[in-house]
C-alpha positions as CSV (number, residue, x, y, z in Angstrom):
1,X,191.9,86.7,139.0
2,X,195.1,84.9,139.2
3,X,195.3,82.6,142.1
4,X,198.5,83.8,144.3
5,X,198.0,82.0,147.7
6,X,201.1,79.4,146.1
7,X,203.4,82.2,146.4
8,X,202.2,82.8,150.0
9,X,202.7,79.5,152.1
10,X,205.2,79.1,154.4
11,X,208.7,77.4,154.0
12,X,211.3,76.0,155.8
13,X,215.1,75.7,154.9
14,X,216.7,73.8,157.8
15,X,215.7,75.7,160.6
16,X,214.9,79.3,159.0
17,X,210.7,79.9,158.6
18,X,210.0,81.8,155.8
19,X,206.5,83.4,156.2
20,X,206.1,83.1,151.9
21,X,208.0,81.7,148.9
22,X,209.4,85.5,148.1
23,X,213.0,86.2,147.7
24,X,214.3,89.4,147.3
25,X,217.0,88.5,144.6
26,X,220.6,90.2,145.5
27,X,220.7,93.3,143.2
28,X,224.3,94.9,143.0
29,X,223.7,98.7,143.9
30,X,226.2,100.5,143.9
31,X,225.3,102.9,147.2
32,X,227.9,102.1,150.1
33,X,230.9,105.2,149.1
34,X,233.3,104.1,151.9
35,X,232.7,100.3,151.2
36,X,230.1,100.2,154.3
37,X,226.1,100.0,154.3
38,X,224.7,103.3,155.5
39,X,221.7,105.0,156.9
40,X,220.1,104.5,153.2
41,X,220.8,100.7,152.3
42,X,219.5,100.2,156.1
43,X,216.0,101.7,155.4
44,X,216.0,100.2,151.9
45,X,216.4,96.8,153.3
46,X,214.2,97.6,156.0
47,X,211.2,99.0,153.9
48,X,211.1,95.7,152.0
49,X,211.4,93.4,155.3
50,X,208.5,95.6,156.2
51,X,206.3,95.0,152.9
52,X,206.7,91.3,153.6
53,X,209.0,89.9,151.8
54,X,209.8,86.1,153.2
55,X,213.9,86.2,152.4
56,X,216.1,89.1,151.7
57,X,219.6,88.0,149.4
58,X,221.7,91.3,150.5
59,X,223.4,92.4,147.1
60,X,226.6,91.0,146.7
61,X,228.6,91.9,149.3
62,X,232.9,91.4,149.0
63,X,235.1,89.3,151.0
64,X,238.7,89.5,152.2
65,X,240.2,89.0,149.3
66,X,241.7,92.9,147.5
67,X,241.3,92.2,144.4
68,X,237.3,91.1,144.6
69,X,235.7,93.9,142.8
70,X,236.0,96.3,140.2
71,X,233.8,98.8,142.3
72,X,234.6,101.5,145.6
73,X,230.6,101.7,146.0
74,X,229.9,98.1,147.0
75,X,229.9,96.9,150.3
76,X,232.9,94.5,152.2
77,X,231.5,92.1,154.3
78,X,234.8,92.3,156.5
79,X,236.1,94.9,158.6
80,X,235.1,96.7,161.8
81,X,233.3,99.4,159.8
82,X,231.4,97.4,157.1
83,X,230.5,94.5,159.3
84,X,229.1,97.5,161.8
85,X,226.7,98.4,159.2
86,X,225.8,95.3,157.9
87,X,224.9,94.5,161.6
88,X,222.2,98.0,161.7
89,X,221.1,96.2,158.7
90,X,219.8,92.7,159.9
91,X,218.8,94.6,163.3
92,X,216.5,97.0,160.8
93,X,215.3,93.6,159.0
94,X,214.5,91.7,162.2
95,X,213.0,94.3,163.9
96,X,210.3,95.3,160.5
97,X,209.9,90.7,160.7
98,X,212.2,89.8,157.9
99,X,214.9,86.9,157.6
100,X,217.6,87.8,155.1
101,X,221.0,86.1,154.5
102,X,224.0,88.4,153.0
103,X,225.5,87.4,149.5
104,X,228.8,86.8,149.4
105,X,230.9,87.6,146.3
106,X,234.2,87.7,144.8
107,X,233.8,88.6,141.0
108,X,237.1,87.1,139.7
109,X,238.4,87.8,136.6
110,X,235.3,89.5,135.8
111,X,236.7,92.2,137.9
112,X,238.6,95.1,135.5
113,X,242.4,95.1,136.7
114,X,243.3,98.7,138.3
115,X,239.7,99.2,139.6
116,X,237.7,98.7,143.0
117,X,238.5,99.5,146.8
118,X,242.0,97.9,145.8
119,X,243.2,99.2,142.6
120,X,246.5,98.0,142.8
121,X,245.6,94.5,143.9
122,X,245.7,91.7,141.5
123,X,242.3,90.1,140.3
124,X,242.2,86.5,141.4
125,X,240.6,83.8,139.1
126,X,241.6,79.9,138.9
127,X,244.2,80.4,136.0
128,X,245.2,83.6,135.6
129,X,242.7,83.8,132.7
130,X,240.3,86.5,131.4
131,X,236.8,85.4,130.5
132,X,238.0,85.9,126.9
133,X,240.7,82.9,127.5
134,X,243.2,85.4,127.4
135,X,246.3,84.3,130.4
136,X,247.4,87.5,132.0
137,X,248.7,86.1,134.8
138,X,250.2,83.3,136.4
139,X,247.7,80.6,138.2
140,X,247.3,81.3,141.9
141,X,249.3,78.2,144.1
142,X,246.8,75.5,145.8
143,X,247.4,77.3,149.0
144,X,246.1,80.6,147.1
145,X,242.8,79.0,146.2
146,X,242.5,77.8,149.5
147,X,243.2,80.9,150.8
148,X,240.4,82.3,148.6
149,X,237.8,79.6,149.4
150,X,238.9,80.6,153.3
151,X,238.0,84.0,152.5
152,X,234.1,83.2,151.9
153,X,234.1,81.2,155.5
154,X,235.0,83.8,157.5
155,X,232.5,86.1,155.7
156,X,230.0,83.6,156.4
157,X,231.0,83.3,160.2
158,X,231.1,86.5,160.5
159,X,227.4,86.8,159.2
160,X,225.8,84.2,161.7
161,X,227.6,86.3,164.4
162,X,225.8,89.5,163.4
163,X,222.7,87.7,163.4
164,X,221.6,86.7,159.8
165,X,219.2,84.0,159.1
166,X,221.4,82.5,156.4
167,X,224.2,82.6,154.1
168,X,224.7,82.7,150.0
169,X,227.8,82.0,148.2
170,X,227.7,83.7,144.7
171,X,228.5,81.0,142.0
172,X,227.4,82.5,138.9
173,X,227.6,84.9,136.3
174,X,231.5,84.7,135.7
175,X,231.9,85.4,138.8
176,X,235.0,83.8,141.1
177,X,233.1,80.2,142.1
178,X,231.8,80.0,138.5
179,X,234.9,80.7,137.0
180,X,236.1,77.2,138.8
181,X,233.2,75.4,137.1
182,X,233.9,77.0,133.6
183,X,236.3,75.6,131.5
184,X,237.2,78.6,129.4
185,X,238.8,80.3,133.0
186,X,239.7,76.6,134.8
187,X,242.8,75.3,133.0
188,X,243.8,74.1,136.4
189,X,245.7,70.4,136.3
190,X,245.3,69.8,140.4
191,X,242.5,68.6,142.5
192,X,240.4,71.8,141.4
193,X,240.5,71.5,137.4
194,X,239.5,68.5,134.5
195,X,236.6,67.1,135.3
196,X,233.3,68.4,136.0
197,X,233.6,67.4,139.4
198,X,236.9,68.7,139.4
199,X,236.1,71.9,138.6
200,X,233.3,72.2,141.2
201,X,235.7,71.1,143.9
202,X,236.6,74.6,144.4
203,X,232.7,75.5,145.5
204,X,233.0,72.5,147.5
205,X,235.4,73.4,149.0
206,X,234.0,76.7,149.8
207,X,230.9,75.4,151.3
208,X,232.4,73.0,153.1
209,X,234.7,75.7,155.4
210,X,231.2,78.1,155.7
211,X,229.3,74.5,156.9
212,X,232.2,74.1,159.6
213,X,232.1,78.1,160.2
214,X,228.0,78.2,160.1
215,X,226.9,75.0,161.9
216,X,223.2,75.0,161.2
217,X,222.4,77.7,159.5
218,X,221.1,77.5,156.4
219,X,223.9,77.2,153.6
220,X,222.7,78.5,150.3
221,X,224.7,78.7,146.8
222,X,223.9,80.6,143.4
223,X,224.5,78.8,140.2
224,X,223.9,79.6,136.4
225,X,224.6,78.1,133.4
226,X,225.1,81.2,131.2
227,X,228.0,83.5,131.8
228,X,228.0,87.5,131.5
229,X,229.9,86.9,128.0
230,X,228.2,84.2,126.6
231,X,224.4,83.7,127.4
232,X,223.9,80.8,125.9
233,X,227.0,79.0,127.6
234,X,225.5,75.6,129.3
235,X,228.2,74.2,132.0
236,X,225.8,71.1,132.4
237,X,224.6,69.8,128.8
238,X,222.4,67.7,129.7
239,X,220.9,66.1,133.1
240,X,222.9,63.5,133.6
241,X,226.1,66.3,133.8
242,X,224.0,68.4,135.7
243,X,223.4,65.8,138.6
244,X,227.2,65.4,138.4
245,X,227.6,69.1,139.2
246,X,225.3,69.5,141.5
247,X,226.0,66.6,143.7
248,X,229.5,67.8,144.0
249,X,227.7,70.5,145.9
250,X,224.8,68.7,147.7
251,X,227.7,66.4,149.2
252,X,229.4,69.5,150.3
253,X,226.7,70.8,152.6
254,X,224.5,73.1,150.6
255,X,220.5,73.3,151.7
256,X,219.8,74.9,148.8
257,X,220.4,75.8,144.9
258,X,219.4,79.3,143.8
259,X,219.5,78.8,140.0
260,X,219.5,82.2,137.9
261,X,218.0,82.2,134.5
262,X,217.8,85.2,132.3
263,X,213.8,84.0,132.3
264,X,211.8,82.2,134.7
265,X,209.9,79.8,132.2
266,X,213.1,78.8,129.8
267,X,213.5,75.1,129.8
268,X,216.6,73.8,130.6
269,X,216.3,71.0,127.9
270,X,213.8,71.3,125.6
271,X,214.9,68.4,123.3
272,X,213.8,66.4,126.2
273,X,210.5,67.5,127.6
274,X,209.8,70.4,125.5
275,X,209.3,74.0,125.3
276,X,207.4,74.4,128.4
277,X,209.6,71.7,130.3
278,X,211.3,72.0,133.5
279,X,213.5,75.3,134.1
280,X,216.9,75.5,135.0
281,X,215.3,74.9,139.2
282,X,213.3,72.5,138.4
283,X,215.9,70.1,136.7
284,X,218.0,70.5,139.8
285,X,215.3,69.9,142.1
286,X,214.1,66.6,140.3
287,X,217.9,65.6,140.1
288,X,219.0,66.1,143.8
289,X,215.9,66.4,145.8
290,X,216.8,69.9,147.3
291,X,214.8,73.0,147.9
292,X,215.6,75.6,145.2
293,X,214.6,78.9,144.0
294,X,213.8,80.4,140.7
295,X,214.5,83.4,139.7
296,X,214.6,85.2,136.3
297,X,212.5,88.5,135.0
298,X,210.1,87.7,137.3
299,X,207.0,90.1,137.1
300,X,208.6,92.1,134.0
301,X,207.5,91.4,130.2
302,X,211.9,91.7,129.6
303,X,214.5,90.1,130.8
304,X,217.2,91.4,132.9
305,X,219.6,92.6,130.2
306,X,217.6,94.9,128.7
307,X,218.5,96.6,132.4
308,X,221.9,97.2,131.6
309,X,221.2,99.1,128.6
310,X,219.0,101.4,130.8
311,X,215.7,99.9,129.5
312,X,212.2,100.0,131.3
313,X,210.0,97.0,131.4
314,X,206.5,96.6,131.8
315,X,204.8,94.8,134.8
316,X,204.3,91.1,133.5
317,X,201.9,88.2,134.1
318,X,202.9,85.6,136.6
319,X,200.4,83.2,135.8
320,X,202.6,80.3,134.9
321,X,205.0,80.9,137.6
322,X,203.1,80.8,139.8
323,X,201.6,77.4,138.2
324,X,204.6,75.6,138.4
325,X,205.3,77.0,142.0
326,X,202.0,74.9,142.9
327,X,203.2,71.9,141.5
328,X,206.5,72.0,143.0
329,X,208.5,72.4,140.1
330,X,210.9,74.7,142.3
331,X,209.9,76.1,145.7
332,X,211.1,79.7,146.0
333,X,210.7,82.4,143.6
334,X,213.1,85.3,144.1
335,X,212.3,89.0,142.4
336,X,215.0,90.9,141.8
337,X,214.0,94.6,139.4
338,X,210.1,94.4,140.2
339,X,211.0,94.9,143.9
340,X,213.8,97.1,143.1
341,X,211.3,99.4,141.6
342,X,208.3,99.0,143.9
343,X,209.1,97.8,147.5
344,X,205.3,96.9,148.1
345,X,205.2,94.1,145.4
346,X,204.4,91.5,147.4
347,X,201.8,93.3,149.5
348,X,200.1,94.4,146.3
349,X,200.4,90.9,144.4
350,X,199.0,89.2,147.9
351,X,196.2,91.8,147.9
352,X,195.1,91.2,144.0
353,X,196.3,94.3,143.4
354,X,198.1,93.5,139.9
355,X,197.0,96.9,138.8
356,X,198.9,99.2,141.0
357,X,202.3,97.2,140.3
358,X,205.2,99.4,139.0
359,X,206.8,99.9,135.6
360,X,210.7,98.8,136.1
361,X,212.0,102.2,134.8
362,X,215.7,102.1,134.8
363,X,216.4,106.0,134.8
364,X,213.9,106.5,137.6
365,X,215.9,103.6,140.0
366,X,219.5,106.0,139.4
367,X,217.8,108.1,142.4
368,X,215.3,106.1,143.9
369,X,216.3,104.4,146.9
C-alpha cells in the first residue's frame, strides 16, 4: 500500500496552519450568472473544507478592472454584491475547518474583445498585443499599468477583510501578470519591459501594493512557464534565468510560488539532472528557498488538456508524488479535476481507499456541482 502520511503533515505559510499538504487547485467554473457566488459555489466550497482539504484556491475570481474576462458566469471579487457572497463563502469554509485564499485574476489579452460582464470594455494587456503578437491596440500609459496592478490590491484587501486565510495572484497561463513576463505580449520600453527582471516588475509591483494592503497574511503567486498557445513556451531557460525571475518576486514579498505544470513529474531541465529531475517547484524551491506547491494532473493517468476537449481520465498512481513530497522536492501538492470530480479525495486517499477514487468524467462535471 502506498505510504500517504507525506501528504498529511502539517504546514505552515507565515502564520496560516494547514492541517495537510492538499490544495484544492483554483478551477475556473463557470457557475456565478450575476457575477456573484451563490447558494451552490457556497456548499461546493464547503463540502470540500468539510472532506479535509488543508487549502482551498477559490477559482479565479476578477478584479476592478472591465475588461478582465471574456465570461458573465465568473465571479468579481469587487462590489457589494459579489464580495457579499464571497464573504457566505469563507464563513461556509471556516465553519466545516478549512483555510482557503481567493484567486485573483485578470485574464488580459487572453480575454476575447466584445465578451464578459463588460462587453464594451477594452481588454487590457501590457502592449496592446494579442497572444498571437498581433497589436490591436495602443499600450496602456504607466499610470494604466499601475492602475491595473492597484486593481489586484484592493481585491486582496478586500479579501483579508472578509476573513480569508490568504491571497493568490494569478501569474500564469497568458493570463494579465504573465503576459508582463512574456515577451511575445511585453514590448514595453519603460520600467516594466526588456529584461527579465523588467518584465517581472509588473508582478512586483503587484505584490508589493497586496503586501502593503495584506500585512501578514500570507501572499501567494501562480507562475507557469508554458502559455495557453504554446505549451512548450519556457519564460526561464534555464536555472540561472529562473532564479532571476523569481527573485524579482521573492524580493517583492511573495511567501510562496505555486508553479503549474501540465504534469506533476515533468522536469524542468532534463539536460541537467535528467528525466526524473527536479519539476518546475522543485527548481524554484532549490533556487530561492521558498515554500511552493506543485500541481499538475495530479491523481489522473492525463493531463489537464485532454479536459478541454471534454475527455475523461482515469484515477492515477501517486506514488512518486508523493515520493518527492517526502523529500522535500516541493512542499504542497494542489489537485485541481480529481477533487473536482470527487470532493472526498483526500478522505479516501488518507483512509487507503485508492479504490473508491473517481473517474474524472468531463460530461458528468457539466451538472455536477
Amino acid at each position: 500500500m502506498t505510504d500517504v502520511s507525506p501528504l498529511f503533515r502539517p504546514f505552515r505559510i507565515r502564520g496560516m496552519e494547514l492541517k495537510n499538504r492538499v490544495v484544492m487547485a483554483p478551477m475556473t467554473r463557470s457557475r456565478s450568472p450575476g457575477a456573484f457566488p451563490n447558494d451552490d459555489n457556497v456548499a461546493y466550497y464547503a463540502r470540500r473544507a468539510a472532506a479535509e482539504v488543508g487549502l482551498i484556491l477559490s477559482e479565479g475570481t476578477l478584479i476592478r478592472r472591465k475588461g478582465a474576462s471574456n465570461d458573465a458566469d465568473i465571479p468579481l471579487f469587487w462590489g457589494e454584491a459579489p464580495l457579499n457572497g464571497w464573504k457566505k463563502v469563507i464563513q461556509a469554509v471556516h465553519a466545516a475547518g478549512g483555510r482557503m485564499g481567493p484567486q485573483i485574476w485578470h485574464q488580459g489579452m487572453s480575454r476575447k474583445p466584445g465578451t464578459g460582464h463588460f462587453p464594451d470594455a477594452p481588454s487590457d494587456g501590457p502592449s496592446g498585443v494579442t497572444l498571437q503578437g498581433k497589436k490591436v491596440s495602443e499600450e496602456p500609459s504607466e499610470a494604466d499599468v499601475l492602475d491595473m496592478a492597484q486593481a489586484y490590491a484592493d481585491a486582496a484587501a478586500d479579501a483579508k477583510g472578509l476573513g480569508f486565510d490568504c491571497v493568490e495572484l494569478h501569474g500564469a497561463h497568458a493570463y494579465l501578470i504573465d503576459e508582463f513576463f512574456w515577451e511575445v505580449t511585453n514590448q514595453r520600453t519603460d520600467r516594466f519591459g526588456g529584461s527579465l527582471e523588467k518584465r517581472a516588475e509588473f508582478a512586483a509591483e503587484a505584490l508589493r501594493r497586496c503586501r502593503a494592503a495584506i500585512g501578514d497574511l500570507p501572499l501567494l503567486i501562480r507562475i507557469s512557464q508554458w502559455k495557453s498557445v504554446d505549451y512548450g513556451y519556457k519564460v526561464a531557460k534555464t536555472p540561472q534565468e529562473l532564479e532571476r525571475w523569481a527573485r524579482v518576486l521573492v524580493d517583492a514579498g511573495v511567501d510562496a510560488i505555486h508553479c503549474s505544470q501540465r504534469r506533476i513529474l515533468e522536469p524542468e531541465f532534463p539536460e541537467i539532472d535528467g528525466t526524473h529531475g527536479l519539476n518546475l517547484a522543485g527548481w524554484v524551491k532549490k533556487l530561492t528557498g521558498l515554500p511552493t506547491i506543485s500541481v499538475g494532473s495530479v491523481g489522473l493517468t492525463s493531463e489537464f488538456t485532454g479536459a478541454f476537449r471534454g475527455e475523461g481520465s482515469a484515477a492515477g498512481k501517486l506514488d512518486e508524488t508523493l515520493e518527492r513530497l517526502d523529500r522535500g522536492e516541493f512542499d504542497l501538492v494542489a489537485v485541481g479535476r480529481a477533487i473536482l470530480q470527487d470532493p472526498d479525495w483526500v478522505v479516501k486517499v488518507k483512509a487507503g481507499r485508492h479504490h473508491e477514487l473517481l473517474d474524472y468524467d468531463a460530461a458528468a462535471l457539466k451538472t455536477y456541482y
